[in-house]
Structure formats: structure tokens, C-alpha cells
Backbone as JSON Lines, residues from 0, in Angstrom:
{"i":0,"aa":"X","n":[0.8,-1.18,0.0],"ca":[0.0,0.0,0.0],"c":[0.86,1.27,0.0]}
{"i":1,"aa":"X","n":[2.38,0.82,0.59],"ca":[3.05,2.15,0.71],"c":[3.43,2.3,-0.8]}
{"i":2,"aa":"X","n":[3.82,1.64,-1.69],"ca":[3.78,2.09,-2.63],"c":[3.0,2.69,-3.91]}
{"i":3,"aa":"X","n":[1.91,2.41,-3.6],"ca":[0.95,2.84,-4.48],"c":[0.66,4.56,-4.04]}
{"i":4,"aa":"X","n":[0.94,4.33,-2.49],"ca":[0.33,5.84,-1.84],"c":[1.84,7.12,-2.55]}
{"i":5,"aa":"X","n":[2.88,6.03,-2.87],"ca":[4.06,6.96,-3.16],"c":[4.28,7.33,-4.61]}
{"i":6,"aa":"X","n":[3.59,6.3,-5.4],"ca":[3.05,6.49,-6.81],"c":[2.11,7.27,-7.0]}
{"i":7,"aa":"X","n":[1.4,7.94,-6.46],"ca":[0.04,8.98,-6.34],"c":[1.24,10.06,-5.94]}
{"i":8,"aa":"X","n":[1.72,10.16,-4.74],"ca":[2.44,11.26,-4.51],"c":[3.25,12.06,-5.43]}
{"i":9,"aa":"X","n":[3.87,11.23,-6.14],"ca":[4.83,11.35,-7.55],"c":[3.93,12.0,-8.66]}
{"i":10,"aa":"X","n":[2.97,11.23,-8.81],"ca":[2.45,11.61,-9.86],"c":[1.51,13.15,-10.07]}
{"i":11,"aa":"X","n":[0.95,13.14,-8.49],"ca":[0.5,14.74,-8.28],"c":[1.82,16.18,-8.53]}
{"i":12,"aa":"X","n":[3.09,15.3,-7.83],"ca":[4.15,16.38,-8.47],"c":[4.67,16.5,-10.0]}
{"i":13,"aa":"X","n":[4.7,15.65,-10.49],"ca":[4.7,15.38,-11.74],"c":[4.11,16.16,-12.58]}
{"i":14,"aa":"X","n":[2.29,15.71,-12.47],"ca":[1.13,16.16,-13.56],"c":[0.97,17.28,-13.94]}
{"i":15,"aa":"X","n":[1.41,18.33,-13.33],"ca":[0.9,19.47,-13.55],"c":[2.63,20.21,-14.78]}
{"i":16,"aa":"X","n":[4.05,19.63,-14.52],"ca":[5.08,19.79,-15.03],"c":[4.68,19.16,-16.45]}
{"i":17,"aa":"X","n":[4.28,17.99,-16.84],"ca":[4.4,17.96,-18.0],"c":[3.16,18.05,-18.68]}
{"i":18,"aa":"X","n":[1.43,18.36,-17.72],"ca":[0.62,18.87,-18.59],"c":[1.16,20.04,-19.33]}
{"i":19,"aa":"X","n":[1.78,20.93,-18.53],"ca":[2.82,22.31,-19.36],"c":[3.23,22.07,-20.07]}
{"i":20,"aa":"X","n":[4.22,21.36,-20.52],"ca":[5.17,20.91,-21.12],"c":[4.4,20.52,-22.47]}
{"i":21,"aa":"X","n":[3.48,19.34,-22.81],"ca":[2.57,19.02,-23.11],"c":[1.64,20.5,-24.43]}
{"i":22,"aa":"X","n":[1.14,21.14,-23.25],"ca":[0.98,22.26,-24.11],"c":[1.75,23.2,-24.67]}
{"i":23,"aa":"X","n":[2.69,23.47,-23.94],"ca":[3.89,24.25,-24.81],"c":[4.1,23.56,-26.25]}
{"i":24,"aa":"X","n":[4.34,22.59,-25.92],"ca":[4.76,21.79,-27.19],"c":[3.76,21.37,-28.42]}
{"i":25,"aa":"X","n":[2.48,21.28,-28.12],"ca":[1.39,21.3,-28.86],"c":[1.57,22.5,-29.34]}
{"i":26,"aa":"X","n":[1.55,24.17,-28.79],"ca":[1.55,25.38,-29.19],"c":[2.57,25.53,-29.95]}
{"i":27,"aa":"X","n":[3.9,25.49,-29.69],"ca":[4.91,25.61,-30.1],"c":[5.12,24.77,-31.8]}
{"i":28,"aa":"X","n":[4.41,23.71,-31.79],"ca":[4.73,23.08,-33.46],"c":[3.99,23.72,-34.31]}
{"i":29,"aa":"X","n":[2.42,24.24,-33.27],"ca":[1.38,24.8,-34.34],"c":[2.5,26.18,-34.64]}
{"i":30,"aa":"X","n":[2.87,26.65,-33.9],"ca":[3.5,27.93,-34.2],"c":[4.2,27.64,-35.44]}
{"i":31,"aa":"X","n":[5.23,27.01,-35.61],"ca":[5.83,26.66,-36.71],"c":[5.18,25.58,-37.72]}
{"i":32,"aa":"X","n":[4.43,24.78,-37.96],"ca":[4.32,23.95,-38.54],"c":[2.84,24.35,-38.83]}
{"i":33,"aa":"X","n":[2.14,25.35,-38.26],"ca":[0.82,25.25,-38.6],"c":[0.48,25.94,-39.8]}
{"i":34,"aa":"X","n":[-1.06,26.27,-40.18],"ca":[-1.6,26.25,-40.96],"c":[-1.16,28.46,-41.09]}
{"i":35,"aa":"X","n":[-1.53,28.73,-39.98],"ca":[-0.29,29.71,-39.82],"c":[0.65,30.14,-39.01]}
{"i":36,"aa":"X","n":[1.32,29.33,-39.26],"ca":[2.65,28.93,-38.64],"c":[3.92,29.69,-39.1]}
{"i":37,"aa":"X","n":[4.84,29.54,-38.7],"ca":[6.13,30.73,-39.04],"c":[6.24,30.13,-40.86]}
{"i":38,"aa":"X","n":[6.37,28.47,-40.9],"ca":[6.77,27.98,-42.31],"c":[5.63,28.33,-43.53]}
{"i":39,"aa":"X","n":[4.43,28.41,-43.28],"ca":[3.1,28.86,-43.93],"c":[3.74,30.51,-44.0]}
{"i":40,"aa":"X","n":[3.89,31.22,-43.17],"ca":[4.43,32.47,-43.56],"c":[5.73,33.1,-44.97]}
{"i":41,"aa":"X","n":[6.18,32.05,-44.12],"ca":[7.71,31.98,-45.07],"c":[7.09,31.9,-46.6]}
{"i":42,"aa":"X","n":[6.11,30.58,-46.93],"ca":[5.93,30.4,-47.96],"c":[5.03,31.77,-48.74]}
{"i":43,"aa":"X","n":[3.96,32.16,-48.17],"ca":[3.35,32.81,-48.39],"c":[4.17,34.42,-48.62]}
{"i":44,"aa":"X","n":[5.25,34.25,-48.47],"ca":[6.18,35.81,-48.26],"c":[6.54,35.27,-49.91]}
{"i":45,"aa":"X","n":[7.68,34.12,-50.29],"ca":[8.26,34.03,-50.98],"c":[6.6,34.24,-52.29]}
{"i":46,"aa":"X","n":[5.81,33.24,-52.19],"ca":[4.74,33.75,-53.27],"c":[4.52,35.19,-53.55]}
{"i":47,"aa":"X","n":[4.73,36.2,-52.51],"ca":[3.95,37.59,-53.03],"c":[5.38,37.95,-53.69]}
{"i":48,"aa":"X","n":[6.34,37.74,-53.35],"ca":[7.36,38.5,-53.86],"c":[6.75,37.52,-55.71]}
{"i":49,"aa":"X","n":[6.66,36.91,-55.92],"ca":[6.78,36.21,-57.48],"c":[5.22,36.89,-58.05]}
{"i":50,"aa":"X","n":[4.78,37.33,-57.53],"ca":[3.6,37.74,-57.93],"c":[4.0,38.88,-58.06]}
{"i":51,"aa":"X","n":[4.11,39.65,-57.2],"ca":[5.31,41.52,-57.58],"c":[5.69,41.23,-58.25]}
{"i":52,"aa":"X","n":[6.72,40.28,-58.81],"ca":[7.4,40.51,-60.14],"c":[7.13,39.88,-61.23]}
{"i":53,"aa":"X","n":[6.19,39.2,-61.24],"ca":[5.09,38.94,-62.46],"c":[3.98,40.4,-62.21]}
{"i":54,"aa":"X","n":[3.57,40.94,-60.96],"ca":[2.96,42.3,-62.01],"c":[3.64,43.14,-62.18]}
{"i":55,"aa":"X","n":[5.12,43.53,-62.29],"ca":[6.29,44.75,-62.54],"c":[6.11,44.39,-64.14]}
{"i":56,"aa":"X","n":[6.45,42.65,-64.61],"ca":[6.54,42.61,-65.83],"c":[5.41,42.72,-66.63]}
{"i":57,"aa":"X","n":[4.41,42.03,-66.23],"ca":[3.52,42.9,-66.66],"c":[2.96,44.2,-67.13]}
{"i":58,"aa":"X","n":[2.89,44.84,-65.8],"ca":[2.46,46.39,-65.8],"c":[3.82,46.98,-67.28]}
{"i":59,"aa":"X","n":[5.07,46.49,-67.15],"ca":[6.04,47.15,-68.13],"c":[5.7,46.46,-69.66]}
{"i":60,"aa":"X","n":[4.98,45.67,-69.82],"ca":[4.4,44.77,-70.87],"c":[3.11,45.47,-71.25]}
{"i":61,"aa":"X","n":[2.56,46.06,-70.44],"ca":[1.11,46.92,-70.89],"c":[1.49,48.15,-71.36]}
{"i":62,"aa":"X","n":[2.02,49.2,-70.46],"ca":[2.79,50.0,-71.09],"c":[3.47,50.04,-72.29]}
{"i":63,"aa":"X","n":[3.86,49.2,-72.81],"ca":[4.28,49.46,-74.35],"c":[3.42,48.77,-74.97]}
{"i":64,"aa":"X","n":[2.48,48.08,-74.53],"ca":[1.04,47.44,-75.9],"c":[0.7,49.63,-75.6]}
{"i":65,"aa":"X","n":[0.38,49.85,-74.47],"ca":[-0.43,50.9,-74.72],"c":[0.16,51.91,-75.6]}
{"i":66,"aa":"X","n":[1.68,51.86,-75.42],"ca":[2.33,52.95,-76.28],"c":[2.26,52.83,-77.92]}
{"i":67,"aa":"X","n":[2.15,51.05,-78.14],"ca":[1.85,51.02,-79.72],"c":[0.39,51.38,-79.84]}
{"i":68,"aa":"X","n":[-0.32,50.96,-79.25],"ca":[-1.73,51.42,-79.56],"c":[-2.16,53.0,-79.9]}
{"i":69,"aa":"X","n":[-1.23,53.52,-79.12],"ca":[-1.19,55.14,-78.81],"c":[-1.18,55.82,-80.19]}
{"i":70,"aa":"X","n":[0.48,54.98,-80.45],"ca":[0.9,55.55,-82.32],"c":[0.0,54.88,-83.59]}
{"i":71,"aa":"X","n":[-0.65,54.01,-83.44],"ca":[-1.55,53.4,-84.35],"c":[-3.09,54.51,-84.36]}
{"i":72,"aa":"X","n":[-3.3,55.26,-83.29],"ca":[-4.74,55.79,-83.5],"c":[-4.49,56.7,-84.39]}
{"i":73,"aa":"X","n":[-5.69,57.18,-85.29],"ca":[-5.76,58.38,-86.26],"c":[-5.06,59.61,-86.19]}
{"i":74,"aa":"X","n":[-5.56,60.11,-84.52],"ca":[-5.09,61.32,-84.29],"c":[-3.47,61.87,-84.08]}
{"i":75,"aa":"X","n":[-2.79,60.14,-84.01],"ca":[-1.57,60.53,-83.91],"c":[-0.85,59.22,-84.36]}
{"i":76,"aa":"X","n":[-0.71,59.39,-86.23],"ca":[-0.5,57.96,-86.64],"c":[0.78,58.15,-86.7]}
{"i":77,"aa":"X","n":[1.38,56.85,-86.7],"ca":[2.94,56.91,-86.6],"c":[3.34,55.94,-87.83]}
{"i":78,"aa":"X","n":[3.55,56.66,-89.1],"ca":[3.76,55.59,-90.4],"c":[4.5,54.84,-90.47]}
{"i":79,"aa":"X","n":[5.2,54.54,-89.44],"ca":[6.41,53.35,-89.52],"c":[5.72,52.58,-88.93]}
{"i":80,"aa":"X","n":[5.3,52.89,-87.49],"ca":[4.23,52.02,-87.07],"c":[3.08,51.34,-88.43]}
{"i":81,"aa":"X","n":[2.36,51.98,-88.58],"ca":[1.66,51.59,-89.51],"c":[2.3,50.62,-90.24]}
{"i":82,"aa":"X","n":[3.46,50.96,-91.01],"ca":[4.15,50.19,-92.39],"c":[5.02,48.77,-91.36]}
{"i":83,"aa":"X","n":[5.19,48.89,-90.14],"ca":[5.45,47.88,-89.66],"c":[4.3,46.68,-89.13]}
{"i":84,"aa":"X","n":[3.63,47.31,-88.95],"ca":[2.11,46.49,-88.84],"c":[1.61,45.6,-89.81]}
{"i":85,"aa":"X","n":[1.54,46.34,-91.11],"ca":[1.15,45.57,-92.38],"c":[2.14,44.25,-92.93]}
{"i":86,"aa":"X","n":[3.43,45.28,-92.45],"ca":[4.58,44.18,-92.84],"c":[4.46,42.78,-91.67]}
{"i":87,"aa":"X","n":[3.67,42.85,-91.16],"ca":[3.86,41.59,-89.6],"c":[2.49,41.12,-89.92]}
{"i":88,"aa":"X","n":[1.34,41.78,-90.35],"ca":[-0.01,41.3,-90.23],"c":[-0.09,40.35,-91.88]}
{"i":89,"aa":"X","n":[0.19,40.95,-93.15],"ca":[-0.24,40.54,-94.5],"c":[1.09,40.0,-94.84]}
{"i":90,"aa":"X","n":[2.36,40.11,-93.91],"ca":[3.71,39.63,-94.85],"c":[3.9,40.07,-95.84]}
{"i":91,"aa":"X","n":[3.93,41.49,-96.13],"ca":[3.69,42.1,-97.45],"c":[5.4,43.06,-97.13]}
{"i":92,"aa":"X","n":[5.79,43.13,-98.37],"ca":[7.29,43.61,-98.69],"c":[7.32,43.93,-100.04]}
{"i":93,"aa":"X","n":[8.19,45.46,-100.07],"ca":[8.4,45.31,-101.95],"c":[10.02,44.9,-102.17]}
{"i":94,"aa":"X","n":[10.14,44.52,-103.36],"ca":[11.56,43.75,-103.65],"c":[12.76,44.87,-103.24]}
{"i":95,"aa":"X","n":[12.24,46.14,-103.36],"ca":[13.93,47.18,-103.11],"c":[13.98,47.43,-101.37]}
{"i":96,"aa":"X","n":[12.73,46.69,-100.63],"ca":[13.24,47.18,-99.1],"c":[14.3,45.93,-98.58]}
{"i":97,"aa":"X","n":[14.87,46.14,-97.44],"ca":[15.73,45.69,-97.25],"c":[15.05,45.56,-95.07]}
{"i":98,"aa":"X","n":[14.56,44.47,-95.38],"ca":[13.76,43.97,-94.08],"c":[14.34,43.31,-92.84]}
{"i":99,"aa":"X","n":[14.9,43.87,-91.93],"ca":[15.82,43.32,-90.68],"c":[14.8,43.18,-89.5]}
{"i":100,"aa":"X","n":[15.04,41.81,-88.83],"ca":[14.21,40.86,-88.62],"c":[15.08,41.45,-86.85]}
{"i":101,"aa":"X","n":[14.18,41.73,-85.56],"ca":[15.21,41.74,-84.24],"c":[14.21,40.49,-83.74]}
{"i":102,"aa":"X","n":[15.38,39.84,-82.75],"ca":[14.24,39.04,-81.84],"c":[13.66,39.76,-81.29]}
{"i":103,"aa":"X","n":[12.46,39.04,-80.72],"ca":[11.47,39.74,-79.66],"c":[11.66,40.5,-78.37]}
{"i":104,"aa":"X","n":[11.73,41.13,-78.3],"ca":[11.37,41.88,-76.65],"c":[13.06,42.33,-77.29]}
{"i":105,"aa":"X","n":[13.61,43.03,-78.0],"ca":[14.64,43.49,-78.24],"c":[14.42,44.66,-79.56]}
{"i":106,"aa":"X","n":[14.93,46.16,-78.94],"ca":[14.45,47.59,-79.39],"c":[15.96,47.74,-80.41]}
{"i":107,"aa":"X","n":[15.57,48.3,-81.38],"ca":[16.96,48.8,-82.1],"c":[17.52,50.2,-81.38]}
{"i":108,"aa":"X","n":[18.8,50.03,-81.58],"ca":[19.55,51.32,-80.84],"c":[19.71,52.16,-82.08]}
{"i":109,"aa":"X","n":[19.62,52.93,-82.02],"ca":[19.89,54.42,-82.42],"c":[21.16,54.83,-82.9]}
């Protein structure tokens, strides 16, 4: 009997140390491991940054559709524009021009 009464004794000093413990540690993984957790953060940081710079390229990709659009309207036609348009839309060329081809997303220098 004395031991059982000393196994109760133990265990009242005990229970209350590692119910703590217990919850710390439950809290502590959600902290990191949870749904928002430090690692859910992390990820969610690195996504906005790729999204900023998919809309930088963007937004700099609209900006020049808008700037060709700009020189194509009536009120302010831009005939190279124009004569480059036809030449890309109908493939149309006369035999004395002399037609230089740039890759894409690449401006001639001056």
C-alpha cells in the first residue's frame, strides 16, 4: 500500500510539469508547422514577392502594348508604325526594301 500511496504522490508532483510541457509543445509546433505557422508564412512571403514581379513585368508589358496602340490611333498615326504592322499582319514587302528581322522583346539602338 506504501507504494501505491508513493506512486500517487509522484504523480500529483509530476502532472501538472508535464501537462505544461505538453501544451507548450502542442503550441509551439502549431507555431511553426501550422496552418499559420512561421513555415506557412515563409511560404506565403516568398509567393507575393513572385507575384510583384510577375505584375512589374507585366504592368512594363502593358505599357508598351499601350504605347503602340497610342501611335496606331488616327489622331496621332505613326507611319512606320503603320508600315510595320502591315509588314507583320499581311507579310507584305516590296523587292527594293531591305527587311531586318530583331528578336522579340529586343528595341533597335539608335
Amino acid at each position: 500500500m506504501a507504494v501505491l500511496h508513493e506512486i500517487k504522490d509522484r504523480a500529483r508532483l509530476i502532472a501538472l510539469p508535464v501537462a505544461i510541457f505538453c501544451l507548450v509543445a502542442y503550441f509551439g509546433y502549431h507555431a511553426v508547422q501550422g496552418e499559420r505557422g512561421l513555415l506557412a508564412w515563409l511560404a506565403v512571403n516568398q509567393e507575393l514577392a513572385q507575384a510583384r514581379s510577375t505584375q512589374t513585368a507585366l504592368a512594363e508589358r502593358r505599357a508598351d502594348l499601350e504605347q503602340r496602340v497610342i501611335m496606331l490611333r488616327p489622331d496621332s498615326l505613326d507611319r512606320d508604325m503603320l508600315d510595320e504592322r502591315a509588314h507583320a499582319i499581311l507579310n507584305y514587302g516590296r523587292k527594293d526594301e531591305v527587311i531586318i528581322l530583331l528578336p522579340k522583346g529586343r528595341t533597335p539602338t539608335p
